[in-house]
N, C-alpha and C positions, 0 to 999 in steps of 0.2 A: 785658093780659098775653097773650104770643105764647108756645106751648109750642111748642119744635121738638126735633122726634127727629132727631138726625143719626144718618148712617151711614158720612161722610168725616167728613175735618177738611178742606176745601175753601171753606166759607165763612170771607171774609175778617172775619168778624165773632169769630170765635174767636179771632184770634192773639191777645187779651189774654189770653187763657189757656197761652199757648205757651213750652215751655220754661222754667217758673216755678224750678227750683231753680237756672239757672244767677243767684248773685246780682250780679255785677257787669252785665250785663245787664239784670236787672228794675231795676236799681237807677239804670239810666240813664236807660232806656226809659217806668219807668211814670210816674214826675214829667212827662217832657215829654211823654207823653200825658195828665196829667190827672187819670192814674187812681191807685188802688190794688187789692189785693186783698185781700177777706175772708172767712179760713175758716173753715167751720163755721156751723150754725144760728145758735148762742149769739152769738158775733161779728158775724154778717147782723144780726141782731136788733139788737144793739145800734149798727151803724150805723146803721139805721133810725131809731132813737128817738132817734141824735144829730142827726137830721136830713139824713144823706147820700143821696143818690141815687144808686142801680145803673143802669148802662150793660146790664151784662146776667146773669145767672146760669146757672150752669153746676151738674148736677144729676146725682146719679147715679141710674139709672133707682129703685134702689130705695127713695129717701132722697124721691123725689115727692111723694106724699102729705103727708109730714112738712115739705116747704116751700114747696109751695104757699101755704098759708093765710101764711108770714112773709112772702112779696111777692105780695099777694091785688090789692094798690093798684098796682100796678108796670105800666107800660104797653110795656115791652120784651122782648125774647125771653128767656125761659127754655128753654136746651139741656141736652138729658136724654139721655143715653147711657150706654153699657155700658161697665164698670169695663174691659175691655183698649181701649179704642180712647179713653177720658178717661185712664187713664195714659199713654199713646201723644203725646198732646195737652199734657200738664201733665208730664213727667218725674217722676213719682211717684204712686205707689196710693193714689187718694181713697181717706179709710175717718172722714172727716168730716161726709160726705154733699153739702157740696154750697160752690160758689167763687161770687164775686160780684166784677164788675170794679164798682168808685165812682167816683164822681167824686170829688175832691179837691178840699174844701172849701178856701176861701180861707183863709192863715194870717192870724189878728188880728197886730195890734201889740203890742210889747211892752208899752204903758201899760195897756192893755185886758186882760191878761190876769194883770198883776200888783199890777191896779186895790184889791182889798181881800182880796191874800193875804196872810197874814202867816208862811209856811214856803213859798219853792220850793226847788226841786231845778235846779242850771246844771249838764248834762251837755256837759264840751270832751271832742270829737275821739275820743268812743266809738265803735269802730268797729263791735264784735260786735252784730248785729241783736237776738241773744239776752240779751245783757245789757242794752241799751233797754227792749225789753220789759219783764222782770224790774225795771227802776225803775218802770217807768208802774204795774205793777203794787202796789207796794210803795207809793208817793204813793198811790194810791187805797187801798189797806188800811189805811196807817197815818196817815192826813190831812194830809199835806201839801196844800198847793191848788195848784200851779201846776209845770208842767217847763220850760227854756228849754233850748236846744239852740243849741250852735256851730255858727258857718257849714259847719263840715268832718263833722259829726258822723254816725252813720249815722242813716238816715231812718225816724222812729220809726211811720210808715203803711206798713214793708215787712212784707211777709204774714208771713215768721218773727216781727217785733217785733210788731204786733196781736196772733197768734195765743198768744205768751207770754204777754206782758200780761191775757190772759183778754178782751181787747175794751177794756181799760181805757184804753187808748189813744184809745180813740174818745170818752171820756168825760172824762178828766182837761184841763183849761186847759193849753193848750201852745204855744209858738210857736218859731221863729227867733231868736237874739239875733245883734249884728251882733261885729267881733272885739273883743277887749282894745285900748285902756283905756277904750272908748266904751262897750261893756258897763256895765264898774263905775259908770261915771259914770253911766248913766242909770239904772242900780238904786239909786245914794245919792239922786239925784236923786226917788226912789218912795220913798227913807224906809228901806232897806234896809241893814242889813249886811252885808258879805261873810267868810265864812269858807271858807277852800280846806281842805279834807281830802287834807293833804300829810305825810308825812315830813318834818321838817326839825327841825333844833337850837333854830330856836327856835317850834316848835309848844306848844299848851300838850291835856291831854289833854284828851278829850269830856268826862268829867263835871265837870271843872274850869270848861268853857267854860257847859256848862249851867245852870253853880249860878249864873251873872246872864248867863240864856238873854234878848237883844236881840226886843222885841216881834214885828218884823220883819225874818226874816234867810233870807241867799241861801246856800246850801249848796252848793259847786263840788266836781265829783266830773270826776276827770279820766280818760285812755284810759288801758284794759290795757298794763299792762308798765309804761310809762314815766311815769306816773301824770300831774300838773299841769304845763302847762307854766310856764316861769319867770315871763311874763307874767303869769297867772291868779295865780301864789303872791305876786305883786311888788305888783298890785292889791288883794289881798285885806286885810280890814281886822285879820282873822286868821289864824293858820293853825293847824290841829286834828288833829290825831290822834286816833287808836282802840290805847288799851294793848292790848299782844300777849302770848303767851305764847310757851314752850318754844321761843324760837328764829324764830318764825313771824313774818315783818315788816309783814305785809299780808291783806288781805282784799278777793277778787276785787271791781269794785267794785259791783256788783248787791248784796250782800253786805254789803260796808261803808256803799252805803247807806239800807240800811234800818237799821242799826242806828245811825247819825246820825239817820235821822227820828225812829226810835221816840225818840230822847234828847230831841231837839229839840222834837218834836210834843208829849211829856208834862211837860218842863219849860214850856213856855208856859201848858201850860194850867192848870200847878198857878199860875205866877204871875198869872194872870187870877182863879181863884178867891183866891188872896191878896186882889187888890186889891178883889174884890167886896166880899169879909168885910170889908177894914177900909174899904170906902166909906160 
């Protein structure tokens, strides 16, 4: 481990730190470098323990102490500067203590990672980095196993999406799935059912779906505003709704889906103890 005090931002070892809020930008930039961003201790740490390698950490002088010992094992520079010249650098006031560029572990295949799930989560064409998050988060709270994400979808390792997520991002099975109808077919093909969480006439409600909740089944949660596209709903082996009230047609979909897991996640598992008791 290399601690370096700068006093420019002149080493070209920094620009992984450069300009971090504009997001169309990092969002181009840090996949074809390789990398991502993780902020905060709590977040470091848990890439660590998922096995990710830092390129380098970026510290705020007074946060030192406190994360030295999470990259003890680390054989790259650690840069330690003053809160005006790391805002200066990053387009916003660390008050996290401290950033880490990673390397960006290889994505598995889809067979590998929905090898013995029986609840994922198929996010098409979410674009908000903050509501990615918010599902990785939610999968991991409320146990779902697995997230797949559309080829278009926003990228659930950008530092807003980690950092909502609580780090969960870094822990939950996730990969790429490839477009519609190649998707569906290769999730029937794992044993899966698909249900699209759509508005439509002929939807049937969550608890209706639940009361003979499918061993194995793929929950498609579609982009803000326009919700699933026709494809996703045309594939699916069902399509599900969440009853509303007063007027209200929808629930953001971070939102709506955690309230499909929680259905989903506890109907399964009352019917596994079902079948225990009458085995």
């Amino acid at each position: 481990m290399e601690t370096v005090r700068i006093d420019s931002l002149a080493d070209p070892r920094l620009d992984d730190y450069a300009r971090l809020t504009d997001v169309a930008l990092r969002s181009a930039t840090e996949p074809d470098r390789g990398l991502y961003i993780a902020e905060s201790n709590t977040v470091i740490e848990r890439a660590l323990e998922a096995g990710h390698r830092p390129r380098s950490v970026l510290v705020q002088e007074k946060w030192l102490d406190r994360v030295l010992p999470l990259v003890a094992a680390f054989d790259g520079p650690v840069f330690v500067g003053d809160d005006l010249l790391l805002e200066a650098l990053t387009g916003f006031r660390m008050h996290r203590g401290a950033l880490a560029a990673m390397h960006r572990p290889a994505l598995p295949d889809v067979g590998t990672v929905v090898r013995d799930a029986r609840l994922v989560v198929v996010l098409e064409d979410i674009v908000d980095h903050t509501n990615v998050g918010a599902v990785f988060r939610s999968v991991a709270g409320l146990g779902a196993d697995a997230v797949l994400v559309s080829p278009r979808c926003a990228d659930p390792l950008y530092r807003r999406s980690v950092r909502v997520s609580m780090g969960t991002v870094l822990q939950v099975p996730w990969t790429r799935i490839g477009p519609w109808p190649l998707a569906a077919a290769e999730l029937r093909a794992a044993g899966f059912r698909l249900a699209a969480m759509a508005l439509s006439d002929a939807s049937v409600p969550l608890d209706a779906f639940v009361a003979d909740v499918p061993d194995r089944l793929a929950l498609i949660m579609g982009t803000e505003g326009a919700g699933l596209s026709r494809e996703a709903v045309a594939t699916a082996d069902t399509v599900v709704r969440i009853p509303m009230r007063h007027g209200v047609d929808s629930l953001n979909v971070a939102a709506a889906s955690a309230v499909a897991m929680w259905a989903a996640v506890s109907a399964q598992q009352d019917a596994r103890r079902r079948a225990g008791a009458s085995a």
